[in-house]
N, CA, C and O of each residue as an XYZ file, in Angstrom:
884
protein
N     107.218     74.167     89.627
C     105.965     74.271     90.375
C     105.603     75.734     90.579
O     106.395     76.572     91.009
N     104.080     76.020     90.164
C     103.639     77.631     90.286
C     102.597     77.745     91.016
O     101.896     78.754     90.937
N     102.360     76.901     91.714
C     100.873     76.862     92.716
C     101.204     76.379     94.235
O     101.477     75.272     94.698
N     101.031     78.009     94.969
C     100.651     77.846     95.962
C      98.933     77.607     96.680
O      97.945     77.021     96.237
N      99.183     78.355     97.941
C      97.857     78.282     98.377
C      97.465     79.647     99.175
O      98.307     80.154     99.916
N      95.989     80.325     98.995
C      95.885     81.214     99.841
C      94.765     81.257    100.565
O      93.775     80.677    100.118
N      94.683     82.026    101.965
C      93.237     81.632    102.765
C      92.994     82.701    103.361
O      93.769     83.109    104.226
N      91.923     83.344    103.040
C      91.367     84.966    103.847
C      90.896     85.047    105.186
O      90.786     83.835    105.366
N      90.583     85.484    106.119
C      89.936     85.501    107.411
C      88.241     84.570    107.057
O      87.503     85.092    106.222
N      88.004     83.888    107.413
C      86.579     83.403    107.130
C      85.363     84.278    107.345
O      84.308     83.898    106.836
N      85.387     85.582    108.149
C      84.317     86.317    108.120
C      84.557     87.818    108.131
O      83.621     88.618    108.150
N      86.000     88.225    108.117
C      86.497     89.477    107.961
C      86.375     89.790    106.829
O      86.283     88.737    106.197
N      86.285     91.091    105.800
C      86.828     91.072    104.552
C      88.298     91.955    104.831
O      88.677     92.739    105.702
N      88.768     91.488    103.844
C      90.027     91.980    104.048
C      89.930     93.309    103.713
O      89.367     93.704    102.693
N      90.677     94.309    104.870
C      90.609     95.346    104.811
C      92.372     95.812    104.027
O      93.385     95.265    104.464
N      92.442     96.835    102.903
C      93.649     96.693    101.738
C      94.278     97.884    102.831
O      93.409     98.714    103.098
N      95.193     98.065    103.307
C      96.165     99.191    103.752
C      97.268     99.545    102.986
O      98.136     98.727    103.290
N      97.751    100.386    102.084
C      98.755    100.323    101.349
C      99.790    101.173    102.006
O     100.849    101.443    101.440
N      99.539    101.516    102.978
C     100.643    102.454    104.171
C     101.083    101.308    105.394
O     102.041    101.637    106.093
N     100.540    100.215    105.629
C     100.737     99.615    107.247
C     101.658     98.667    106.558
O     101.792     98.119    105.464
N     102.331     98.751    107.940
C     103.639     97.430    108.172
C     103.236     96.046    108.048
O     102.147     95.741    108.534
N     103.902     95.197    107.504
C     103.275     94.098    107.647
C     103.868     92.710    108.551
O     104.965     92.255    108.226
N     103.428     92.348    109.198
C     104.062     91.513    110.268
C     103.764     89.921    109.654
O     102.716     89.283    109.752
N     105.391     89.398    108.815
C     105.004     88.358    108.125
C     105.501     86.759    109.146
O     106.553     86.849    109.778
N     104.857     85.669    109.214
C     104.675     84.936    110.628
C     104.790     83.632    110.266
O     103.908     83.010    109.676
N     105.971     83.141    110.638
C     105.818     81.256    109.888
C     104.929     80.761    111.101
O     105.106     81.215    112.231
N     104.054     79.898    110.845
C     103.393     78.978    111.586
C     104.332     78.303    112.797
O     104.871     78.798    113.787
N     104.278     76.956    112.263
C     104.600     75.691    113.404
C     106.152     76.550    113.923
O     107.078     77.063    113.294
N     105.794     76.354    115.579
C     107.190     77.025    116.123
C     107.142     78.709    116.391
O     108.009     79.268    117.061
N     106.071     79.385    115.805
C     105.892     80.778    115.952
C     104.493     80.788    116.558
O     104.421     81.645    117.440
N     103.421     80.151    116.384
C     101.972     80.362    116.531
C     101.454     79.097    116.784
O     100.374     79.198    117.366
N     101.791     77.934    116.579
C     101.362     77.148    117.528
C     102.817     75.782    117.512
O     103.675     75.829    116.631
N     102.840     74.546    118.751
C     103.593     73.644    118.472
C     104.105     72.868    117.167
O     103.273     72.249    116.503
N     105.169     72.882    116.861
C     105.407     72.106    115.635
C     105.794     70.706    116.278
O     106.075     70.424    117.443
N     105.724     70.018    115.274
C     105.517     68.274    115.262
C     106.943     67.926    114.234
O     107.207     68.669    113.288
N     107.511     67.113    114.456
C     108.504     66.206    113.598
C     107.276     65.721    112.541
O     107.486     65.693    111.328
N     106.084     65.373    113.077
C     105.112     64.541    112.479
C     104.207     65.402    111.824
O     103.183     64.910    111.353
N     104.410     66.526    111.728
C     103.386     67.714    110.984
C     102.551     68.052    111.740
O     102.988     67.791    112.861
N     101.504     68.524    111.819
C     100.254     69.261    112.270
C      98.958     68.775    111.281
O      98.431     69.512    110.447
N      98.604     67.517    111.531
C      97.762     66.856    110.704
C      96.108     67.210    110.770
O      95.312     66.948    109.869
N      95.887     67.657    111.645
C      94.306     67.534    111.884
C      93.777     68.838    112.969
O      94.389     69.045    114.017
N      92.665     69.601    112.594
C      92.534     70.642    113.855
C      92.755     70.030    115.267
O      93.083     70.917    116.055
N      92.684     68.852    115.818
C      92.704     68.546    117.324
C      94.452     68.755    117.488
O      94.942     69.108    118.561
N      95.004     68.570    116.670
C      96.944     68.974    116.658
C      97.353     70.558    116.467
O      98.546     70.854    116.391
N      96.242     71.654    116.385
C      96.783     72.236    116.617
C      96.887     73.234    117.901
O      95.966     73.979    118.237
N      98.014     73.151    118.504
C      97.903     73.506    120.071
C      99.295     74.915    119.743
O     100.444     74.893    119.302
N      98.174     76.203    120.355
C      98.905     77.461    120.320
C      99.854     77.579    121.555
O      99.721     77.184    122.713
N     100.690     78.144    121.026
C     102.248     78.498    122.056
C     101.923     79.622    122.984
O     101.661     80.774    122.640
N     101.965     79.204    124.062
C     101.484     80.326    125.238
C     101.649     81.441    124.703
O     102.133     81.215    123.594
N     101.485     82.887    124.902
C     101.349     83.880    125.036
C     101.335     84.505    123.506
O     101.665     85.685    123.389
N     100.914     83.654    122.170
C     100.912     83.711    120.693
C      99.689     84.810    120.203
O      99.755     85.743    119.404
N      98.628     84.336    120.966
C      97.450     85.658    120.733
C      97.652     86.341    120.842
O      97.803     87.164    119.939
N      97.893     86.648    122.603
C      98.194     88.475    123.222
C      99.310     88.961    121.829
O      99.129     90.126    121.477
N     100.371     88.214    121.065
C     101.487     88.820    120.599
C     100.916     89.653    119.379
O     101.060     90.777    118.899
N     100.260     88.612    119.160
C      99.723     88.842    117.565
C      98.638     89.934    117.779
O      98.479     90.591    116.750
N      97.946     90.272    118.678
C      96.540     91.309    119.136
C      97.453     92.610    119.439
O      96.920     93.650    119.052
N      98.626     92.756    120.007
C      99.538     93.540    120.184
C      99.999     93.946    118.493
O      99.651     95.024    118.011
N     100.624     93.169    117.883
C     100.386     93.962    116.558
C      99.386     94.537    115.157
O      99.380     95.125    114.076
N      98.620     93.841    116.168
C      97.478     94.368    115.223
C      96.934     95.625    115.754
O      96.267     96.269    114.944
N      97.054     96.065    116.798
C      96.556     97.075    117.523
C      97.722     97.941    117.268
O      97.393     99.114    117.090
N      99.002     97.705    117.196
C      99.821     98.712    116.855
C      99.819     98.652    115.290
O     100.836     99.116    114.774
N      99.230     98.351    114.767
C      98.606     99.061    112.941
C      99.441     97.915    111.997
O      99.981     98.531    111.078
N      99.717     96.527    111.915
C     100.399     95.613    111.321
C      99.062     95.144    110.837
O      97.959     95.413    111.314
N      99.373     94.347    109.742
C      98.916     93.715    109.030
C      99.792     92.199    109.118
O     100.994     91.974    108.976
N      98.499     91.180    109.448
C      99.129     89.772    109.547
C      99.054     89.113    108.415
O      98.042     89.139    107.714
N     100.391     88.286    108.044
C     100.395     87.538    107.291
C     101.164     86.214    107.773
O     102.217     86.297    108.406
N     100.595     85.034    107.448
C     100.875     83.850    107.944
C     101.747     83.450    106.721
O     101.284     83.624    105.594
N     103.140     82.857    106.909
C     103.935     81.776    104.979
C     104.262     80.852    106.022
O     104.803     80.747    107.123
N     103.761     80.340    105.267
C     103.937     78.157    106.248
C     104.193     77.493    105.022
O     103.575     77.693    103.977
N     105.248     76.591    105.210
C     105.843     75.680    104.344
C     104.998     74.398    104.516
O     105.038     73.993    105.678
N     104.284     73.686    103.727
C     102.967     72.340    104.219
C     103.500     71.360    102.917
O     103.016     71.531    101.799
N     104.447     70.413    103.148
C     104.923     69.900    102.010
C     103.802     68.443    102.464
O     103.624     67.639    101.548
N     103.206     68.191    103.611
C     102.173     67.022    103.735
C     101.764     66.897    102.434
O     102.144     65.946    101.751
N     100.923     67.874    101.947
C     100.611     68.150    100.783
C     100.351     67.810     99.387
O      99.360     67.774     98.658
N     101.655     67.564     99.274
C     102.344     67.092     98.145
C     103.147     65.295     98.317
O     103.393     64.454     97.453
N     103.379     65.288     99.994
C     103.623     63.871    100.276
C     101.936     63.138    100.374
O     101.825     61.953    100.686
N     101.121     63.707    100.174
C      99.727     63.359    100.272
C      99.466     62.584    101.372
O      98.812     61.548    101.256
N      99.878     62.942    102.375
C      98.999     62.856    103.719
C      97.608     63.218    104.093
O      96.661     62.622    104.607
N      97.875     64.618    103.568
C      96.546     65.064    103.587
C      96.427     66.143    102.429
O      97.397     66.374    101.707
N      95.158     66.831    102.261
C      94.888     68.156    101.241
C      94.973     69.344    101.798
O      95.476     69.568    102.899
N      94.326     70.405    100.820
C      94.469     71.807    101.024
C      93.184     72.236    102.211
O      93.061     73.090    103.089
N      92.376     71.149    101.679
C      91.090     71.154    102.559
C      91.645     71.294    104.191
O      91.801     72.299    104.886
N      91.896     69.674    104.518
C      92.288     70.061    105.818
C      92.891     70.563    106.553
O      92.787     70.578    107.779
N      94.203     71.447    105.323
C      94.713     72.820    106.246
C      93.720     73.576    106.381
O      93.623     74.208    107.433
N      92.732     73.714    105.370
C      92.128     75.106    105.584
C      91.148     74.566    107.360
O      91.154     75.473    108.193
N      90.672     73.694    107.652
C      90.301     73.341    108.682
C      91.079     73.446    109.671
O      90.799     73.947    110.760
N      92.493     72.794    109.207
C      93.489     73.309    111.015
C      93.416     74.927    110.779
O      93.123     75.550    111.799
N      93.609     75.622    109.734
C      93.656     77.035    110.075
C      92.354     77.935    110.698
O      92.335     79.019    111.281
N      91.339     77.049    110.334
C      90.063     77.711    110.650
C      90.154     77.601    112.397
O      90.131     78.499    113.238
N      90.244     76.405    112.516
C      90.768     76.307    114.067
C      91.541     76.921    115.133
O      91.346     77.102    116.335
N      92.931     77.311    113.928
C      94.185     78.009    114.637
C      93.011     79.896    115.160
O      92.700     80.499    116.187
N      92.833     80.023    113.853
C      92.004     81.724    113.876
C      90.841     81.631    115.271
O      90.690     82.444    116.183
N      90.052     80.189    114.994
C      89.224     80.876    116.507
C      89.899     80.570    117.554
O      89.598     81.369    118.440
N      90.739     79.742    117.946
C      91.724     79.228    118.992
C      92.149     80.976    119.768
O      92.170     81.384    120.930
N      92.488     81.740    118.168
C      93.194     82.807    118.571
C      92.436     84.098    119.154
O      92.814     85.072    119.806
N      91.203     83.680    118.636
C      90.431     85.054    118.829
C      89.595     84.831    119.757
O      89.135     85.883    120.199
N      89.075     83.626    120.399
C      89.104     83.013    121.672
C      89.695     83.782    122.741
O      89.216     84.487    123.630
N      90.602     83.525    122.486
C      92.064     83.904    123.251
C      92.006     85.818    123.595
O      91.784     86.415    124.649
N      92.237     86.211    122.536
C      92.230     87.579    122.542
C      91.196     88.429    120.680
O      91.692     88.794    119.614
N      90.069     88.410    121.045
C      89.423     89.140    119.899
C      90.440     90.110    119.089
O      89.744     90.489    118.146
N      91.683     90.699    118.956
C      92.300     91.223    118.469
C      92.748     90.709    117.698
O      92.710     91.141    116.546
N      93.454     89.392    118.082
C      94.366     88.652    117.234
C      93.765     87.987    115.814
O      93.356     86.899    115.409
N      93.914     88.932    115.475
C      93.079     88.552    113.988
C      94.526     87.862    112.438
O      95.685     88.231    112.247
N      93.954     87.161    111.939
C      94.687     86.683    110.612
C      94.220     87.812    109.276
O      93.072     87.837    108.831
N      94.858     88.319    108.984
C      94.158     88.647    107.854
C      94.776     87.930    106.723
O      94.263     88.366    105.692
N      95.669     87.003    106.457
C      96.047     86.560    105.327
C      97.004     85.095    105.376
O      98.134     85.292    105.821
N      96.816     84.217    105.132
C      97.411     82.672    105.353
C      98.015     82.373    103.692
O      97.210     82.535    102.775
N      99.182     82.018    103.427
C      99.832     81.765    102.108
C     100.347     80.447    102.642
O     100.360     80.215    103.850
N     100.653     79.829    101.988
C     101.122     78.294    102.020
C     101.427     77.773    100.902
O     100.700     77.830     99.910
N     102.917     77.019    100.968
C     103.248     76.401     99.807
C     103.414     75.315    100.194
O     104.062     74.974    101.183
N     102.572     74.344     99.096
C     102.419     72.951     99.688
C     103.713     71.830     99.349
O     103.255     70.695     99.474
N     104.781     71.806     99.065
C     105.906     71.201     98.524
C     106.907     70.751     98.928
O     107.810     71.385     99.473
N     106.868     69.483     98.690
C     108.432     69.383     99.166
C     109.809     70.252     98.883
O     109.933     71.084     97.984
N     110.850     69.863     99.880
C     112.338     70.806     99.386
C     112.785     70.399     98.045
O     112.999     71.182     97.120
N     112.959     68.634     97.989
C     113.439     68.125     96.566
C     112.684     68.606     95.096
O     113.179     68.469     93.977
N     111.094     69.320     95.478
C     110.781     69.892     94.604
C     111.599     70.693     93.763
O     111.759     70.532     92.554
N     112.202     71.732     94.618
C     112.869     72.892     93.653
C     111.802     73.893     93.450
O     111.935     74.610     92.458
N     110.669     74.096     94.275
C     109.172     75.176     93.416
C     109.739     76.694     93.751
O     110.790     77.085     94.260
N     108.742     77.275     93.312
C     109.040     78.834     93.254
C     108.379     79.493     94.888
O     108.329     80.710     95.065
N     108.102     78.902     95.532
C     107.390     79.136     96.446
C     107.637     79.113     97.846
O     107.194     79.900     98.682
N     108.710     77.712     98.098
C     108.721     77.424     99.636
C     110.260     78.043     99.671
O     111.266     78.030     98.961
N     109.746     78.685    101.151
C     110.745     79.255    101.961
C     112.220     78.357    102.086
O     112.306     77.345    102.781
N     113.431     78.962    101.227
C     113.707     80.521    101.942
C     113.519     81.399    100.564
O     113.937     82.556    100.608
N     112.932     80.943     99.367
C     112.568     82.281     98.639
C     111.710     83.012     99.461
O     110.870     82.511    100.209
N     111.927     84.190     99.317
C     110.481     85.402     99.447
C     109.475     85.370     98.876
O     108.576     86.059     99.359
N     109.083     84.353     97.267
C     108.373     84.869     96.900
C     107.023     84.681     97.412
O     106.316     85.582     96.959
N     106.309     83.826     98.228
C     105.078     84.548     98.971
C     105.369     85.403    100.165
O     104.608     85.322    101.129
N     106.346     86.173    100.195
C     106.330     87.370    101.125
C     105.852     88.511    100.163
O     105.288     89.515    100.599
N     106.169     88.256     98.490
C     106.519     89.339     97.650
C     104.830     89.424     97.310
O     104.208     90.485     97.256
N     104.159     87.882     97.068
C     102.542     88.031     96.498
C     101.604     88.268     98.243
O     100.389     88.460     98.205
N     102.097     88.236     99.165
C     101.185     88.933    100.586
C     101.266     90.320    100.328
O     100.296     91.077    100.320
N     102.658     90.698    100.077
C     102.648     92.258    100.160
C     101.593     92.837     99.099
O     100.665     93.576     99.428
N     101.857     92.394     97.731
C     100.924     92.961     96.833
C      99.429     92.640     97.377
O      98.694     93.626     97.443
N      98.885     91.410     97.770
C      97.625     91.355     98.277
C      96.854     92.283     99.275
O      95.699     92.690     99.404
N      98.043     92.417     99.912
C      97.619     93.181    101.372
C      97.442     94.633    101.151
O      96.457     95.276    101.515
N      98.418     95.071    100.560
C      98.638     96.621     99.946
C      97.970     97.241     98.965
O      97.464     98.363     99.008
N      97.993     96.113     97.660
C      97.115     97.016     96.716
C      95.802     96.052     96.436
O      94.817     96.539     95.882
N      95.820     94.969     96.751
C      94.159     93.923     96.903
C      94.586     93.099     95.656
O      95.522     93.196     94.862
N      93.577     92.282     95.790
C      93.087     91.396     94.308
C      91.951     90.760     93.779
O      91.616     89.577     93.827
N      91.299     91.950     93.156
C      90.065     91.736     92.777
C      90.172     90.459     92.076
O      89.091     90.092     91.615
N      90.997     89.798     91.893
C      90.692     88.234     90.839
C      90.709     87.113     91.957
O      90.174     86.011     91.846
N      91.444     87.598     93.102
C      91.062     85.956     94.033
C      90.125     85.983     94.637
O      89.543     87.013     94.978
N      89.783     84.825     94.896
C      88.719     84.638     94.622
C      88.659     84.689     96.709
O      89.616     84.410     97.431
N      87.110     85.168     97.237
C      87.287     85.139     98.680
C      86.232     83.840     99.010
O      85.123     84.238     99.367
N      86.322     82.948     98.977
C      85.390     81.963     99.127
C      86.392     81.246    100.264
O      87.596     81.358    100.497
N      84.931     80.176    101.063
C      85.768     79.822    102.581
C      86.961     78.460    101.649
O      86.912     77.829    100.593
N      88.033     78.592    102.970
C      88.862     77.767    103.021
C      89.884     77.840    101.774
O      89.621     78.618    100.856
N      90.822     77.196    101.736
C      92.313     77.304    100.996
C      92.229     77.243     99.828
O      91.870     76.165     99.355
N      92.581     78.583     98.749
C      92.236     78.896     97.402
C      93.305     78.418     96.438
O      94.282     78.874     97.033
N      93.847     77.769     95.275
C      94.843     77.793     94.822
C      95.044     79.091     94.280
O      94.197     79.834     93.785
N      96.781     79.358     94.497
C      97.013     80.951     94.024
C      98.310     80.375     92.874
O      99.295     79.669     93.089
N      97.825     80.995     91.666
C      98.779     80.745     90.458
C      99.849     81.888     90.634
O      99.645     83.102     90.622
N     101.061     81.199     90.803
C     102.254     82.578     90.577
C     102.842     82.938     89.069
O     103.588     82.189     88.440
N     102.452     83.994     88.691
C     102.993     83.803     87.680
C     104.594     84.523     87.139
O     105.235     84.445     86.091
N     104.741     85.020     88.063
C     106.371     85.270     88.023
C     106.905     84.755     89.514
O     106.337     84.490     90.573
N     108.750     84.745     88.901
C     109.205     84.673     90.197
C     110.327     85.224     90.270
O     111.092     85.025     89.327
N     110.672     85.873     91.122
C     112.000     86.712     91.560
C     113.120     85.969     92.830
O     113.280     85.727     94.026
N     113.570     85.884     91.724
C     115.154     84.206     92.535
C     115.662     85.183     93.449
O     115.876     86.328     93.052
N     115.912     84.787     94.826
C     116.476     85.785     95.553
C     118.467     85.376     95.023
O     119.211     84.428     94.769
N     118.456     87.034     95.142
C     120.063     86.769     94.796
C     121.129     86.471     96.476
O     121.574     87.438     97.094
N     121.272     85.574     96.767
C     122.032     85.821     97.920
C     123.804     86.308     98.188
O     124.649     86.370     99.081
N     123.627     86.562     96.801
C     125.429     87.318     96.778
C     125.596     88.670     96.670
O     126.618     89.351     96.594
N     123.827     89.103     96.675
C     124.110     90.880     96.783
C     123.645     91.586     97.934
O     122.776     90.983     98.564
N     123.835     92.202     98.181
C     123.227     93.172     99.613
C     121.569     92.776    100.049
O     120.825     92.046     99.394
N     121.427     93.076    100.604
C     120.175     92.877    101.211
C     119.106     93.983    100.740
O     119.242     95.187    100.956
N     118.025     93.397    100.065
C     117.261     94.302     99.767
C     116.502     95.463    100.107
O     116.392     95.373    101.330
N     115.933     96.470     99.750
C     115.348     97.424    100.255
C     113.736     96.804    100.460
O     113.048     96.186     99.649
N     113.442     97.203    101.798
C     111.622     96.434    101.949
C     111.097     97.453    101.518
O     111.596     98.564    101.342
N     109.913     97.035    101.311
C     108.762     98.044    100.892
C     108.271     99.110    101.982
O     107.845    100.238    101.738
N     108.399     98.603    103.041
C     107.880     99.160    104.204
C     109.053     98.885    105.653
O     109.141     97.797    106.222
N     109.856    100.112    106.034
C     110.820     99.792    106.677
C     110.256     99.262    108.143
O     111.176     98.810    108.825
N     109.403     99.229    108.568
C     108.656     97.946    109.717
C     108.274     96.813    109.271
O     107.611     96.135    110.056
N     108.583     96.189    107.768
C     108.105     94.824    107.845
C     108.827     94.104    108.608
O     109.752     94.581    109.266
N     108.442     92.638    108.624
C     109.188     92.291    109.460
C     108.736     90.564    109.801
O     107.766     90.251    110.491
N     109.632     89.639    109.177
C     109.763     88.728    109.592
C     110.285     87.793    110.585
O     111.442     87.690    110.994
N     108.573     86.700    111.111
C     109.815     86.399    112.059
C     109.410     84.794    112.157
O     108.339     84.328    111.767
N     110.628     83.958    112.836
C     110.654     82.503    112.617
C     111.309     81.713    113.138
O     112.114     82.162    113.954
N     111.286     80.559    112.971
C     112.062     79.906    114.015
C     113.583     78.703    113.284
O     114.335     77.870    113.790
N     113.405     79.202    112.072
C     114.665     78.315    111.174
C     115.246     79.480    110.141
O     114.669     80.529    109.853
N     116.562     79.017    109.650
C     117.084     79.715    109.128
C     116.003     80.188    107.657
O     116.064     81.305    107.145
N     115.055     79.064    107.167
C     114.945     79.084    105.793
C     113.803     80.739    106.210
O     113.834     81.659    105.392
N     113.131     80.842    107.183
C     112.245     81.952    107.554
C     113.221     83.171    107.345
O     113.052     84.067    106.518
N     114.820     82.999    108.688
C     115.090     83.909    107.817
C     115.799     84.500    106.436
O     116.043     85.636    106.031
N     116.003     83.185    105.926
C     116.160     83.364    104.393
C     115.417     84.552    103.814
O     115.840     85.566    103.259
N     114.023     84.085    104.138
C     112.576     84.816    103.204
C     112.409     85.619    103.287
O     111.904     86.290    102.387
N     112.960     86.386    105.253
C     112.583     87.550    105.252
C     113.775     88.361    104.689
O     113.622     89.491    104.225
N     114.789     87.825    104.743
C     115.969     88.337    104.055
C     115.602     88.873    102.780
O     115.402     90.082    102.665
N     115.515     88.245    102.004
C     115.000     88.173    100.511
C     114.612     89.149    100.040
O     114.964     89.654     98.974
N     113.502     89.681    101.116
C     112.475     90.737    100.840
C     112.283     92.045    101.647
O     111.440     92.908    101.893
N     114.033     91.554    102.012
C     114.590     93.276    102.518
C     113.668     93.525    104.245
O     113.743     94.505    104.986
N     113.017     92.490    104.399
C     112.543     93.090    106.214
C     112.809     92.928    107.242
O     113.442     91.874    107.303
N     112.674     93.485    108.429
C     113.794     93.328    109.373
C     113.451     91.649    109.923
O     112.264     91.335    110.008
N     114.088     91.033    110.137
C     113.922     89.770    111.021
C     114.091     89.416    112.115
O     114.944     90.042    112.745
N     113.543     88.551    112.650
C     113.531     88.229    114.333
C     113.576     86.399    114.228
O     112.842     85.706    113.525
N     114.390     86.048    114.919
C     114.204     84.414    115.217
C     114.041     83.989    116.199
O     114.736     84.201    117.193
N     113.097     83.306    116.126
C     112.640     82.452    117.781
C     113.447     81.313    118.092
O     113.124     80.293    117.482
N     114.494     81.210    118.948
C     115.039     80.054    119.144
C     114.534     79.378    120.736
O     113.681     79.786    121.525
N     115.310     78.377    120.791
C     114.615     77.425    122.182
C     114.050     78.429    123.362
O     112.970     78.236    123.920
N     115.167     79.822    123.743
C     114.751     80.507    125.181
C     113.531     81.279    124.639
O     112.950     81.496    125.703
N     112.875     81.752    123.826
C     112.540     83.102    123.399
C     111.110     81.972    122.398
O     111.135     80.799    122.025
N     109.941     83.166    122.274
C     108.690     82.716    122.061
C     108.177     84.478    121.270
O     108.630     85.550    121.672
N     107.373     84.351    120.358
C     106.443     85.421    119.954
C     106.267     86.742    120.541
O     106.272     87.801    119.914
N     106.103     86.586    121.871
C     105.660     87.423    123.080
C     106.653     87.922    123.611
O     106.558     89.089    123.993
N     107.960     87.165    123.808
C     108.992     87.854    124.210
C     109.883     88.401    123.334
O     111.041     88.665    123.660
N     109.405     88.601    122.184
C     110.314     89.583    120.751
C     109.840     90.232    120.586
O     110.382     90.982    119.773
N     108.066     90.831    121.195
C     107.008     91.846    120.459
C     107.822     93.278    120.971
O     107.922     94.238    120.206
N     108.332     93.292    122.225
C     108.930     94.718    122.347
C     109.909     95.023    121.101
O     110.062     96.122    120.569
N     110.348     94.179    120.859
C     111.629     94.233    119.890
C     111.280     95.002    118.598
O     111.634     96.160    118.377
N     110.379     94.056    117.583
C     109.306     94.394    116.592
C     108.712     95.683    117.009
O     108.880     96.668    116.291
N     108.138     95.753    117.936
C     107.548     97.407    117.966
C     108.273     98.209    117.806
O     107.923     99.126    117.063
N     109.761     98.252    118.485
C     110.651     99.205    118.562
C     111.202     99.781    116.991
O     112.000     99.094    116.352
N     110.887    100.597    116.658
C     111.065    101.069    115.397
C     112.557    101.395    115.089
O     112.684    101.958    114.001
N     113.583    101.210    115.690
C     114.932    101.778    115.998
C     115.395    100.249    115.648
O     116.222    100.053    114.758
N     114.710     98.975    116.537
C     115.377     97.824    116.101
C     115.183     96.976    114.590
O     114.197     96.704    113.905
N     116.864     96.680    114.439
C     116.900     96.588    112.640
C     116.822     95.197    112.532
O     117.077     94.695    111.437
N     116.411     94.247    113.794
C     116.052     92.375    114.228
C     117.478     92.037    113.970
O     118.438     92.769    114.211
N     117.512     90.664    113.374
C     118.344     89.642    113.911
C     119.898     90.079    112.473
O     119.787     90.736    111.438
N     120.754     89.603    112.868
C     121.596     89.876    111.711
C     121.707     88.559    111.275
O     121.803     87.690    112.141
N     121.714     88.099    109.568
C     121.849     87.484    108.935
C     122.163     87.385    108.184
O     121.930     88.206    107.297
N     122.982     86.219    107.973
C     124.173     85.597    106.633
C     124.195     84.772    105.800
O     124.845     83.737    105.953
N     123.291     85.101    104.408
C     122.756     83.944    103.548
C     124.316     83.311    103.744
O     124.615     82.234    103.230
């Protein structure tokens, strides 16, 4: 499998920074409630207290957002690409509602199940590896039209988990999540990581993430 999914801000254009950190963000469990039952429809999606202010906080300290959400519904055909792009359209004004800062600039999604085997869903990196190139150097070929674009991968880089931990592109990237496979991904792709477990939420790790000294969570493929 070589097709993910990608979704731009609906009225921002994406602005390309090839110097800023990038603050990469699993969905369900980081930015709003996750469901045993998925997140089926915009009225399901309900943001995790203090998720805006977190996210308006790094955008104001010079990050670049990127959303990798694993949506295997998808592919179990519950639903389409369409009506993520609708819960996401939702999640973005929910957020900017909330705090005008908290802006998305970039939503990746791989729609697949685990038994798939695809090149895409977390704990590979590799849509940490196609955000970075998007965000940093642009892509005049995708296309910016509203709602969820298919994005063809055409390579993929197998994370090796028996060698050291990679060098990031940018020593503030920085993933963060609430299961191991998140930090698989951010592993992968060499950035520092943070995990949200039961005590701890978005808002209460942002000091952490800012702190340029902290190297996040330690992890053991």
């Amino acid at each position: 499998m070589s097709e993910a999914f990608y979704q731009f801000h609906p009225s921002k254009p994406l602005q390309v920074q090839d110097d800023a950190p990038i603050a990469f963000l699993d969905r369900d469990g980081v930015i709003n409630i996750g469901y045993s039952t998925y997140v089926n429809s915009p009225s399901e999606m309900n943001l995790i207290e203090g998720a805006a202010h977190a996210i308006a906080r790094l955008k104001i300290a010079g990050y670049t957002i990127c959303i990798i959400t694993n949506q295997s519904p998808i592919e179990r055909k519950l639903w389409d690409h369409h009506t993520l792009a609708e819960i996401h359209e939702h999640m973005i004004e929910q957020l900017e509602y909330i705090n005008p800062d908290a802006q998305i600039d970039l939503i990746l999604a791989c729609p697949h199940k685990f038994s798939t085997s695809c090149r895409c869903r977390k704990p590979e990196s590799t849509l940490l590896r196609f955000g970075a190139s998007i965000l940093r150097e642009g892509s005049p070929r995708l296309s910016k039209k509203y709602g969820m674009t298919t994005l063809h991968l055409p390579y993929f880089v197998e994370t090796n988990w028996f060698n050291a931990k990679p060098i990031p592109d940018h020593p503030l990237d920085v993933m963060v999540g609430d299961r191991r496979t998140d930090e698989g991904a951010g592993w992968g792709f060499g950035t520092r990581i943070f995990r949200i477990r039961n005590d701890s939420n978005l808002k209460k790790i942002i000091p952490r993430i800012l702190d340029a000294n902290d190297e996040g969570d330690d992890f053991y493929p």
